[in-house]
RODO-2510 file (C-alpha; in nm, 4 decimals, decimal comma):
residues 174
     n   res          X          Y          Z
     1     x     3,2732     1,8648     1,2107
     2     x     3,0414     2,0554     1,0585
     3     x     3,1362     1,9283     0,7055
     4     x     3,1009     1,6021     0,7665
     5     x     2,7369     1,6507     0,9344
     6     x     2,6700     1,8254     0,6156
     7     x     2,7550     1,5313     0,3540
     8     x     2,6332     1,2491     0,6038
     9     x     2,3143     1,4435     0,5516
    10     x     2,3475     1,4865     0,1646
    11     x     2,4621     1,0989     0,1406
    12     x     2,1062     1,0262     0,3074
    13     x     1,9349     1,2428     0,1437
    14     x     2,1126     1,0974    -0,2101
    15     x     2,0524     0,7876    -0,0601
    16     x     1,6477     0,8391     0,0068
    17     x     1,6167     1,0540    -0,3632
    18     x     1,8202     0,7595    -0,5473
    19     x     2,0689     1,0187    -0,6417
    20     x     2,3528     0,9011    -0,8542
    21     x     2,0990     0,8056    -1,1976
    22     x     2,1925     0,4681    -1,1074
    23     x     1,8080     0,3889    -1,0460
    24     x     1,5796     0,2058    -0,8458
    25     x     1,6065    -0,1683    -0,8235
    26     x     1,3925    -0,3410    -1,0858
    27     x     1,1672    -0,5305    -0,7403
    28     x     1,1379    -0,2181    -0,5367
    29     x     1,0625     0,0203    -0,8720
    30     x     0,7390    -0,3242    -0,9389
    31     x     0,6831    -0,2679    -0,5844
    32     x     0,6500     0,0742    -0,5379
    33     x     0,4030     0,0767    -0,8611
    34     x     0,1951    -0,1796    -0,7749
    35     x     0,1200    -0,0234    -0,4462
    36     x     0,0267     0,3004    -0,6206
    37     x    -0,1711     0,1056    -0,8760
    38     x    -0,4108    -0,1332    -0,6280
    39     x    -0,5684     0,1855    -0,4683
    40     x    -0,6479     0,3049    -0,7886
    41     x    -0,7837    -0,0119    -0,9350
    42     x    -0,9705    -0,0479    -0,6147
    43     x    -1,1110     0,3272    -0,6847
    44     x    -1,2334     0,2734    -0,9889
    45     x    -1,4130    -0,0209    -0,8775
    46     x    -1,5559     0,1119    -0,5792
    47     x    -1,7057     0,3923    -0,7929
    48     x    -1,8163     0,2534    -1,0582
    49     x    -2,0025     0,0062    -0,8263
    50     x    -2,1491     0,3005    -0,6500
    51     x    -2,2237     0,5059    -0,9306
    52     x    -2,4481     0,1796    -1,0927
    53     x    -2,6332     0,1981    -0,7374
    54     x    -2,6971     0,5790    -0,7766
    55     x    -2,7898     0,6019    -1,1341
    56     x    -3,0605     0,3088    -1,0835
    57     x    -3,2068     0,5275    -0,8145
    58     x    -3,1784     0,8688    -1,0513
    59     x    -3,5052     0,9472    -1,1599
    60     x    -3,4015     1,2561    -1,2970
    61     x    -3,1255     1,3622    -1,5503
    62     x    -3,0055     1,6119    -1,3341
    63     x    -2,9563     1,3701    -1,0360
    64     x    -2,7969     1,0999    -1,3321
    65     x    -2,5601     1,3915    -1,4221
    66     x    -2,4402     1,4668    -1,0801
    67     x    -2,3798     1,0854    -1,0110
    68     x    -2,1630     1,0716    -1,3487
    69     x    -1,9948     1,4047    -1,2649
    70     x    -1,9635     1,2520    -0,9362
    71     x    -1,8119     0,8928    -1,0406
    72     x    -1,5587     1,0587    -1,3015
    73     x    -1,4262     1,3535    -1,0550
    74     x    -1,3462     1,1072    -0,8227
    75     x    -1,1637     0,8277    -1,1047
    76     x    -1,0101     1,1205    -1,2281
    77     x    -0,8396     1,2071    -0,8650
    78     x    -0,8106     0,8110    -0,8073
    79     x    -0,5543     0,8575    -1,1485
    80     x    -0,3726     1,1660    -1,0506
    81     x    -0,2787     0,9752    -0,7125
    82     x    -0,1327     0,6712    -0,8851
    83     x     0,0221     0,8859    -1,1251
    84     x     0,1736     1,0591    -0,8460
    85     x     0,2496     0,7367    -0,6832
    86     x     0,4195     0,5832    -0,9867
    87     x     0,6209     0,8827    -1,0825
    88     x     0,7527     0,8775    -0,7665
    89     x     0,8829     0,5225    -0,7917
    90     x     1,1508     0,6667    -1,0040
    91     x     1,3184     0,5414    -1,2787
    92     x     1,4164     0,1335    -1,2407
    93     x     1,8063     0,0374    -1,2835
    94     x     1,6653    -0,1671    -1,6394
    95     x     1,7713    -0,0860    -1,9877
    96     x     1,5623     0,2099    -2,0790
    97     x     1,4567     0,2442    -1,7166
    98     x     1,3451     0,5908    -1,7990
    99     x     1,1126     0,5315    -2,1241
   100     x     0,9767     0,2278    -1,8783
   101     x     0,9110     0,4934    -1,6410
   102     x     0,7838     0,7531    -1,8236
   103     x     0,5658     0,5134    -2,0180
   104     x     0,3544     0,4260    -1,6971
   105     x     0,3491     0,7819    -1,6007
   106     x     0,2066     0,8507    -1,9374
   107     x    -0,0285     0,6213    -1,8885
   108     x    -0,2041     0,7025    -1,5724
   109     x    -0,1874     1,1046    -1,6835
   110     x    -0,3673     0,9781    -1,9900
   111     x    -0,6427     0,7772    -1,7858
   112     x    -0,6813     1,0850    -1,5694
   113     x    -0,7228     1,3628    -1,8677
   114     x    -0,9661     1,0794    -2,0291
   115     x    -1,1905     1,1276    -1,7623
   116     x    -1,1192     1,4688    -1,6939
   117     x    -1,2220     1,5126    -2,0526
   118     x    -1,5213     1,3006    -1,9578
   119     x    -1,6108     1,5179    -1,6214
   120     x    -1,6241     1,8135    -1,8239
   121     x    -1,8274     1,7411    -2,1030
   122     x    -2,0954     1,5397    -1,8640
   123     x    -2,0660     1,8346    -1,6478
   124     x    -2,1475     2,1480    -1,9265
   125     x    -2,4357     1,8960    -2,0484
   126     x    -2,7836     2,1329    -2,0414
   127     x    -3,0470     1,8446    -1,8564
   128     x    -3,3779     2,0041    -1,9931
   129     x    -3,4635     1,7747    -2,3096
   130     x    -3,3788     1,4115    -2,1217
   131     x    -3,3628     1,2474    -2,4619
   132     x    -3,0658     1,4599    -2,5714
   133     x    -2,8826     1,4624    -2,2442
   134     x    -2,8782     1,0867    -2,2226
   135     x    -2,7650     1,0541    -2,5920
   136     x    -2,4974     1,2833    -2,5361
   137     x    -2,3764     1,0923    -2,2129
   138     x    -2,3390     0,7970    -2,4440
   139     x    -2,1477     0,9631    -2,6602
   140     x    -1,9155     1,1114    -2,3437
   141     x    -1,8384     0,7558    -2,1891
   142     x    -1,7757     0,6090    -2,5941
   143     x    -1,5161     0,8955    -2,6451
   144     x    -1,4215     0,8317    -2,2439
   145     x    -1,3745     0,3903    -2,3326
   146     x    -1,1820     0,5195    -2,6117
   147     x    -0,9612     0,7680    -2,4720
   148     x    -0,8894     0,5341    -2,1792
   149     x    -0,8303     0,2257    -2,4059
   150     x    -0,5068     0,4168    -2,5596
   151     x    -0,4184     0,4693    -2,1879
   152     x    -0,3670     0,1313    -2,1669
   153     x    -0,0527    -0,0321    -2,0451
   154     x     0,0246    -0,4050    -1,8964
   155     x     0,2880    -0,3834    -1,6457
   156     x     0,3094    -0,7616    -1,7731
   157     x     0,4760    -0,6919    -2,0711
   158     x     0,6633    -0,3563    -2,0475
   159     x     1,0702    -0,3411    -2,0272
   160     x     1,3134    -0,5811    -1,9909
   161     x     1,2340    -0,9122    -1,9046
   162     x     1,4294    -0,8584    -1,4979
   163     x     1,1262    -0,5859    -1,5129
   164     x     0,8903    -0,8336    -1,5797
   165     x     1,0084    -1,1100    -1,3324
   166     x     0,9772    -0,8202    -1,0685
   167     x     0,6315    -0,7418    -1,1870
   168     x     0,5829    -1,1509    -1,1423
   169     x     0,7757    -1,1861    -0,8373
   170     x     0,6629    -0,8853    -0,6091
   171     x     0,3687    -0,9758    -0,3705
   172     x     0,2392    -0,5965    -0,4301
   173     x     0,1605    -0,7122    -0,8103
   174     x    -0,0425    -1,0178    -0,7712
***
């Protein structure tokens, strides 16, 4: 009795893991994503919106560089939680499931070091000559667009086309 308690509970939990590498189905892998990814998008949004409001009211560079360390702390967390969210969508039952997978996991750890990268350099920024300290923020959010540009990936056109009808079909994705 005991036995068979103990692989009804490791069939549930194979079930719940998606044990057996056969994968997740291609709809419920677009699903799972897209819920991870509309948070996110709705993140970066929201702060970016926000951090407009706050620079426009910064009258100082040290108040501009707290609302910019502000803004990219909290896009940076917004990316690890999608990430986290898409990795654990698993792998989809495609060809190359797992180089689909990994390839949006990539992505969003990408975004999220880009403005990690971003955070930090905007954060060890001295404030004192204004001039110098707004250049330099330029030059943080050019090497931030850039770094975030090769993050890029379009769930539109990644993997097999079933992938992409999923990423079409789901209600999650539009």
């Amino acid at each position: 009795m005991r036995a068979a308690r103990l692989l009804a509970a490791a069939l549930l939990l194979c079930a719940v893991a998606g044990c057996g590498g056969d994968g997740v189905e291609p709809k419920q892998w677009a699903k799972v994503v897209c819920t991870a990814l509309a948070p996110w998008r709705n993140d970066i949004a929201g702060l970016t919106a926000k951090a407009q409001q706050q620079l426009g009211a910064a009258k100082t560079p040290e108040a501009t560089k707290t609302n910019i360390v502000d803004l990219l702390s909290g896009a940076e967390t917004a990316s690890e939680k999608a990430r986290a969210g898409v990795d654990a969508a698993g792998v989809p039952r495609v060809a190359d499931g797992k180089k689909v997978a990994e390839q949006f996991t990539a992505s969003l750890t990408k975004a999220r070091d880009a403005y990690g990268n971003a955070k930090r350099t905007v954060s060890g920024l001295p404030t004192a000559d204004a001039k110098t300290f707004y250049g330099k923020v330029t030059a943080a959010f050019a090497t931030l667009k850039d770094e975030y540009e090769h993050s890029a990936i379009d769930p539109a056109h990644v993997g097999p086309a079933e992938l992409q009808q999923a990423f079409d079909e789901v209600p999650e994705c539009r």
